[in-house]
N, C-alpha and C positions, 0 to 999 in steps of 0.2 A: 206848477212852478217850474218844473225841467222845463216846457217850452218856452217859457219867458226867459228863463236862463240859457237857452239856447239862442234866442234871437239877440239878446244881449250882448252876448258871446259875441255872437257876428255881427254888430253894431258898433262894439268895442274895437272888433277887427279890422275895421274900415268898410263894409258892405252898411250903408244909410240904410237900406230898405232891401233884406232878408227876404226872399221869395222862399214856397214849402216847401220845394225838395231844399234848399240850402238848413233848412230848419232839419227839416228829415235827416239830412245828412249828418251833422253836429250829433245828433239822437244817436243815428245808428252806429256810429265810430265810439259812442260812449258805450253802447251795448243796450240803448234802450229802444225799445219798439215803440211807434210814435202812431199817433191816431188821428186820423187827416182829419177830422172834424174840430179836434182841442187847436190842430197846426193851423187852421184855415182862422178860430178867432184868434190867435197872435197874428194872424197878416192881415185880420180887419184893424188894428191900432192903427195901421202906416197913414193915417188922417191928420194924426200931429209925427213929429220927430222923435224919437226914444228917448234924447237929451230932453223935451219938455218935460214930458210924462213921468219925468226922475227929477226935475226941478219942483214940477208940480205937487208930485207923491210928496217931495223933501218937506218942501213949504207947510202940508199937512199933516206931517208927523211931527213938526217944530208946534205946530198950534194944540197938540194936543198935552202938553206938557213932558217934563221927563220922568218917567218910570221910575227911579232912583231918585226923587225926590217925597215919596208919599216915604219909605222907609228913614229917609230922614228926619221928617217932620215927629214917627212915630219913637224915633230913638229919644229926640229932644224932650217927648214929654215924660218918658221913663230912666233919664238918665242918673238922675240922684238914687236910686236903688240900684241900678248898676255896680254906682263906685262904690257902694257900701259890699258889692259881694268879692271887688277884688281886693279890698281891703282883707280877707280873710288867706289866710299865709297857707297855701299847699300843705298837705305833710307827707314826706319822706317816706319811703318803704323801704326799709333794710335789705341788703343782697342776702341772699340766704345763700349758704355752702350748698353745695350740691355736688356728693357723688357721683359721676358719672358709670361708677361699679365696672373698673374694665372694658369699656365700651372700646377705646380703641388700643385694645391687647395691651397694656400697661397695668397687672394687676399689682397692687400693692396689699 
């Protein structure tokens, strides 16, 4: 993922198409050590443009539904026992006195 995040980086930066030392370099200024073989498959994508592959990726994340809707669907069907448990009123716990016994040199 740090390499795609790197080529990214420099896609976002204005460089269209990221050559591996430009990828290595972004790495190594971050402090990470980079391994020319993971470097070499981010500069096999350069076949489409990075804006595709992020339009593309998008379109396919849109089709798969939203994550935040199965826990909806699941609230709706437990929701009448919900209101029945906030129907039930907290209760109060009394401050208790409490001695501190001299603690900061004021004995009584």
């Amino acid at each position: 993922m740090k390499y795609i995040a790197a080529y990214a980086l420099l896609v976002l930066g204005g460089n269209s198409a990221p050559k591996a030392a430009d990828i290595e370099k972004v790495l190594k200024e971050a402090g990470i050590k980079s391994e020319a073989d993971k470097v070499e498959k981010v500069i096999a994508l350069n076949g489409k443009s990075f804006h595709e592959y992020v339009k593309n990726g998008t379109a396919k994340l849109a089709s798969m539904g939203s994550v935040a809707s199965a826990p909806v669907a699941a609230a709706g069907k437990t929701a009448a026992p919900a209101k029945e448990a906030v129907k039930e009123a907290p209760k109060e716990e009394e401050a208790a006195d409490v001695d501190m016994g001299g603690l900061f040199g004021d004995d009584y």
